[in-house]
Structures are given as C-alpha cells and as structure tokens.
N, C-alpha and C positions, 0 to 999 in steps of 0.2 A: 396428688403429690402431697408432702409434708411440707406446711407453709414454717417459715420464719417466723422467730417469736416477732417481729416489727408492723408481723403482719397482724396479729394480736392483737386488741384495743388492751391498755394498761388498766390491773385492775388501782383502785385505791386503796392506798394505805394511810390516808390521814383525815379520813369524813368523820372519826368518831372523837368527839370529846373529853378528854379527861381530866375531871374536875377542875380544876385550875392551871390552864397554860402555864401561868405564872410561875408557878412552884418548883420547887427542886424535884419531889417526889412528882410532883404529873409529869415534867419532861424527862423524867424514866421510865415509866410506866408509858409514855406515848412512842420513845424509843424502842422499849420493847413489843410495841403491838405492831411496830414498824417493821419490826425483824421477821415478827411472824409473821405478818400480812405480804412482806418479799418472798418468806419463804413458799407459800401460800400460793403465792403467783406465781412460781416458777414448775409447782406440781402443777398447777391447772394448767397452765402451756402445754405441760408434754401431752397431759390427758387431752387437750385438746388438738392437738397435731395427731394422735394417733385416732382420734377419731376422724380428722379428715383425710386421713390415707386411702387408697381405693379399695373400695370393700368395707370401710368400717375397720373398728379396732382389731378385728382379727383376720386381716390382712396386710401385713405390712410389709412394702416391698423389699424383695432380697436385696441383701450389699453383696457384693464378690468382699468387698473389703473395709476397714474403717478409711472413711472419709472417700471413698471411692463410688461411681452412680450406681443407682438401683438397676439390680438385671430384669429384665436384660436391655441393653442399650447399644445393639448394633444387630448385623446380622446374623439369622439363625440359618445352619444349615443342616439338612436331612440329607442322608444318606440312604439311598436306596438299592440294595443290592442285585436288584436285574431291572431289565428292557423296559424302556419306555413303552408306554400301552399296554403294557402289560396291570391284572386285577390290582396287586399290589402297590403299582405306580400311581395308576386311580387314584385309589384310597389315600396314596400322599401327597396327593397334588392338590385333592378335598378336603383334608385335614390341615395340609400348611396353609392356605388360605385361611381357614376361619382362625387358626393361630395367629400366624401376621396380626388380623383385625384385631384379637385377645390382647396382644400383648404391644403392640404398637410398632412393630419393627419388621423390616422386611423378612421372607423366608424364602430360602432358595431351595429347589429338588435338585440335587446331582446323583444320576443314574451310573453306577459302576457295578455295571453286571459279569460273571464269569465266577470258573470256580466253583459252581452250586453254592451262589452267595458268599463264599469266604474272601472275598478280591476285598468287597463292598464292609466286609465286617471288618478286614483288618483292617481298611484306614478306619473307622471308626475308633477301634479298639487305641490305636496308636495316636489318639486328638488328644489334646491336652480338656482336661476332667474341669471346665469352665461351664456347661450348657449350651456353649452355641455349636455344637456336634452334637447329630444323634442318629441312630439309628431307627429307621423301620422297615424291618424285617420278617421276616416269617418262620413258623417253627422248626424248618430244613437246620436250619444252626444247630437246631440240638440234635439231628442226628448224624453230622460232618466230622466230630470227633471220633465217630465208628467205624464209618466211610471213606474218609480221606485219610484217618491216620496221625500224622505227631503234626502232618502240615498245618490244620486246620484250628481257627480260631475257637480257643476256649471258651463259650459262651457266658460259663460260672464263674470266671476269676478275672473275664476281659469286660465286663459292664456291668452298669447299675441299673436292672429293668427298670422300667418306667413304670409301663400298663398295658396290655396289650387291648386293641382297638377293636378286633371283632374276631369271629371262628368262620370262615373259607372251609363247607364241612366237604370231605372227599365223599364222594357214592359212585358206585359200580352200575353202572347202565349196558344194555343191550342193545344191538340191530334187530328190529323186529323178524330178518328172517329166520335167528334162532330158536324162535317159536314157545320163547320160554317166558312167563309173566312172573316169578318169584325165584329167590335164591336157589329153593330149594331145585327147583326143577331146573334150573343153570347147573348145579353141583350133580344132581339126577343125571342130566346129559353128558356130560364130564365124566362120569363113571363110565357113563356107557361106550361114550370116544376119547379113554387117553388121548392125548398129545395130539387131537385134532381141534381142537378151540383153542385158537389164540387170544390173546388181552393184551391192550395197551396200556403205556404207563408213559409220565414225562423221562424214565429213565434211570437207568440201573441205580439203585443205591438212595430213591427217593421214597420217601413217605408211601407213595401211593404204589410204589415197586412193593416196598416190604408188606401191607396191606394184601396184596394181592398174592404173596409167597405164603405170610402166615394163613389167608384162608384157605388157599389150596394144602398145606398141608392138615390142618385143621380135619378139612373136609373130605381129607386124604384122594385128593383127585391131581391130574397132574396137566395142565395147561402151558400152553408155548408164549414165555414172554416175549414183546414185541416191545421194546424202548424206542422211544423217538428224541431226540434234542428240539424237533419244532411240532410243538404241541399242535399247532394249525395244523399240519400236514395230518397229523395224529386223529384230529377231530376228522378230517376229509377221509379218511380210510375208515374208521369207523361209520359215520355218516353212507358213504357206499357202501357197508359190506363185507370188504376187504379184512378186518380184522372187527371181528363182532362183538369184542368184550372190552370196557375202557373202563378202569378204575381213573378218575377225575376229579377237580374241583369243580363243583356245580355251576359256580357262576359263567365260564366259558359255553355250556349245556346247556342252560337254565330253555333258551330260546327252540331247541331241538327238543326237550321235552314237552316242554306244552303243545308242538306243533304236532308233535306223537313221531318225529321221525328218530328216538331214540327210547329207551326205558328203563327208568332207574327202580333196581329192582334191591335196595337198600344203601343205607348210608353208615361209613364209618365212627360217628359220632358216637358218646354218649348219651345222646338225647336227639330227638327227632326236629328236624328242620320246620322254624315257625312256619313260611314260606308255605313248605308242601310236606302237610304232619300226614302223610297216608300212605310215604317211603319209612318203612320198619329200620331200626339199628341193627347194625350186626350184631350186636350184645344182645336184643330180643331174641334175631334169632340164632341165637345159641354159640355165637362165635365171639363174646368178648375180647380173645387176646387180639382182635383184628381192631379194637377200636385206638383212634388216631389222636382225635379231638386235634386239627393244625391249628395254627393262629396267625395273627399279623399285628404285631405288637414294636410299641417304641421301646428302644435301648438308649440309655449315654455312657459315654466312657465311666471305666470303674475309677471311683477316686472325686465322682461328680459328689458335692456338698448337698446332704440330705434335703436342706433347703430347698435347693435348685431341684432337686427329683421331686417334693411333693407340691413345690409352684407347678412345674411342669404337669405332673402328676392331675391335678386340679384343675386345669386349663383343658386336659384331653379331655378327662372327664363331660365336664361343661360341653364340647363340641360335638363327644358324642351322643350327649344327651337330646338335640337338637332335631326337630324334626327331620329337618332337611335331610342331615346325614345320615341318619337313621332309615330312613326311604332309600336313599341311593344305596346304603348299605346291601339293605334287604332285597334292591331291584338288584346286585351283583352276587345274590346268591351268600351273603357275608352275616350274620348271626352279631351284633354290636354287644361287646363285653367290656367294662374296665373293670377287672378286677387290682385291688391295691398294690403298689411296688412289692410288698412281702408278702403277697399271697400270688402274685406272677412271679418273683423268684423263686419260691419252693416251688412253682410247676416247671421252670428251667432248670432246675439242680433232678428233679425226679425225672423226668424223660433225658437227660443226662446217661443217668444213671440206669435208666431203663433199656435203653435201645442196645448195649454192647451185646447183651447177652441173646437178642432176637437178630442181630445182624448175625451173629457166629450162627445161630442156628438155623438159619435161612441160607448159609457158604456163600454171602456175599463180602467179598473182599476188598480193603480197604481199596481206590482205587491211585 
C-alpha cells in the first residue's frame, strides 16, 4: 500500500546555520532554505510512497478513479462459457485461484454454457468495462460469426483480449482396427473406400468439423461426418470402433493413447506437441490450410481501461509462469502461451477474418 505522508518521519529544515540568527539578511536566507528544504520534503514523500507500493516504483496500484480504492477491491468474476468439468473449466478454476491469492480478492467461476459459447460471451460482452467481468474462453468465438451468422457475439469490437492462457492442440487419432499408423495411409484407405470411414467431431460448425472438411478436401478423399453434442459418447464410440476416425482435443485422449487403445496419427497445430514431439503437423505433412492452432485465452469487456488489461495482463502472466500450472497444463494436454494483449488481438481480428471464406467453402451453413 502507499503510506501517508504522517507515516513519514519529518525531514528537517532548520539544522543548518546561517551566519547570524540575528540578522536581517540570515533570517532570509534561513527563510529561504526553509522553503526549499519543504519543498524538498514533499518530493521525497511521493518518491517515497511509490517506492513502497507493491512491486516497487513500477508498480503502482490501478485507481478506477481519482480519490477512489485501488483495483481491484471486490469480487472478480470469470465467465466461462460451457460445462462444468469440462478442460476449459479446469483451466479456470486453476487460474482464479492463484488470481484471488495475486490480487487479494475473492474470484468466482460462473458456468453459462450453450450456443457454442455465445450465451457465455454475450453476458460478458454486455458487463460494464470495470475488470471485475471477464471472460475465459476458447478460440470457437472466432469462428461463431461464420457459423451462427448476425446472432453471434462479435469477438473484435465486443472485448479487450487479455492474453490467451495456453493451445488445447486438436489431432486426428485412429481405432487401431483401421490398420493404419500415418496420415498418409488413413487418406490411402479413404481413396480406396469413399464414403466408408467415418470421423467424429464435437459438431457441425466447430473447429475440428472444419479441420476435418478442409483435409478431406485437401486430400480429395470423402469421409462420413459423425457430429456428436456429448463428446463422451463420442470418445466411447471411437474407443469401441463404432466410428474409427476422431478429430479431437488431445487432453480428453491424452490417457487412450499412451495406453495404445487409440493413435494419433498427426496434429492440427503449427508446431508439434512438447508433450508427444513424434505426432507430425498437418503443415509437415503437406496440408497446411488444415492447421487450427485453438486457444483458451481471457477476454474483458471492450471499453476495459488499458490499465486494468495490462494489471490483469501481468498477473496471468506470473500464474502461468509457475510450475505448478504449467504441469497441470501440460498433464491436460494444454501447450502454456501468454502472448501480449496486442499480439492476442491481431490473432482474433485474423482468424476473424480468416475462417468466412473456409466456411463458404466447406457449404457449412450458418446455423
């Protein structure tokens, strides 16, 4: 905290001498050293209060206003736009905790799932631009305006990114009875049986739908989408069999591959998974326009005081620098990234801007 000047020991302004008290000229000359020696003291106060601010001089806590408390100074709440238990809920129930402890104040998770996250984003979007509303959510937002149509929250003009927290990378796994160990020989077989290999996906008009359309066109092969709304069910049918091909985020899988009863036969990223570097990119092999890179990144309403995004900003930083999180990250299959509030907004204004043009050409229709 910044202490009070009273808390200050005073310095002096009258230990020095000048020549004769007495005099007319030394009791102006000691008036005026008096003047300056106040003046004097009133700079070394502030200098001294900002040095005991937390953090040292260059951190000094945000005001929302003059003569108003340092933010933040009530509760914070995250917005999470799907299912409790679900990866991304994790990740904010692990991240508001070391939050809370950062900044002193309680943090709350409120789960508003539906929509393909646009429920969860509009109350966001609609919070008054203070910091204690935020958003963490996933990169599905940016591609809602192509998919839902005029309904759907505008990712680019409705918040001020934060930073996004880690990459959730998708990869395309097999049923070992398809007898296939590389892309290549999945897309081989696939030539050989149009329209007899099916893939699953969490459902028409997501990331790992579109992934799975641009490769097959890509690879000119033609495979039978299988959408699911409960991913569980999704895992259990892949898991038996029933449908052999699952474009995925890894961290649901993570535990089926190593036990060998699935096989991921490449990842959507543009860079290979630290985790398990011996799954190839699609970009290696040879199908770039299939790469995703998702994320799971904070938002605050647009209108949030630059302040308050690069406090906040700071604070993630720091949490996910930490081991701990950084483990649990890694054990959910989650890649830990903060890249800067202006370097995560041009990656929201470009996948914006990117995906109209791959929806139209995959004939998926707003829904």
């Amino acid at each position: 905290m910044i202490l009070p000047a009273a808390h200050i020991h005073s310095l002096p302004t009258d230990g020095i001498r000048l020549a004769s008290d007495a005099s007319p000229e030394a009791g102006a000359m000691k008036s005026d050293a008096g003047s300056f020696f106040a003046r004097w003291r009133r700079v070394a106060i502030t200098m001294m209060a900002l040095c005991l601010a937390p953090g040292g001089p260059g951190e000094v806590p945000v005001a929302r206003a003059a003569g108003t408390a340092a933010y933040p100074d009530r509760t914070i709440k995250i917005v999470v736009p799907f299912a409790a238990s679900t990866q991304i809920d994790i990740a904010a129930r692990l991240v508001g905790g070391k939050l809370a402890e950062a900044v002193g104040q309680p943090v709350v998770i409120e789960n508003r799932p539906g929509a393909s996250a646009n429920i969860g984003s509009e109350v966001v979007a609609k919070a008054p631009p203070d910091g204690y509303t935020r958003l963490l959510t996933g990169s599905l937002i940016t591609l809602l305006p192509s998919t839902l149509g005029s309904v759907a929250v505008d990712p680019v003009a409705s918040f001020a990114p934060i930073t996004k927290l880690a990459e959730p990378p998708i990869v395309i796994v097999v049923h070992p009875s398809l007898n296939v160990s590389t892309l290549a020989e999945l897309i081989a077989l696939a030539k050989r049986e149009p329209r007899k290999i099916a893939y699953a996906t969490a459902g028409v008009g997501t990331v790992q739908h579109l992934i799975g359309s641009i490769l097959s066109r890509k690879a000119g092969i033609d495979m039978v989408h299988v959408p699911y709304a409960n991913t569980g069910q999704a895992l259990k049918d892949v898991q038996s069999g029933v449908v052999p091909v699952y474009f995925t985020f890894l961290g649901p899988i993570d535990g089926q591959l190593r036990s060998g009863q699935l096989k991921a036969l490449a990842v959507a990223s543009t860079r290979r998974i630290h985790a398990w570097p011996d799954i190839p990119t699609v970009g290696e092999l040879g199908y770039k326009e299939a790469v995703a890179d998702p994320w799971n990144g904070v938002l605050a309403p647009a209108g949030t005081p630059p302040e308050i995004v690069d406090r906040l900003y700071r604070e993630f930083v720091r949490i996910v620098q930490q081991p701990d999180v950084r483990e649990r990250f890694t054990s959910m299959g989650m890649e830990p990234l903060t890249p800067s509030p202006d370097q995560f907004s041009a990656e929201i204004r470009e996948a914006v801007a990117r995906w109209p043009a791959i929806v139209k050409a995959e004939g998926i229709r707003p829904q």
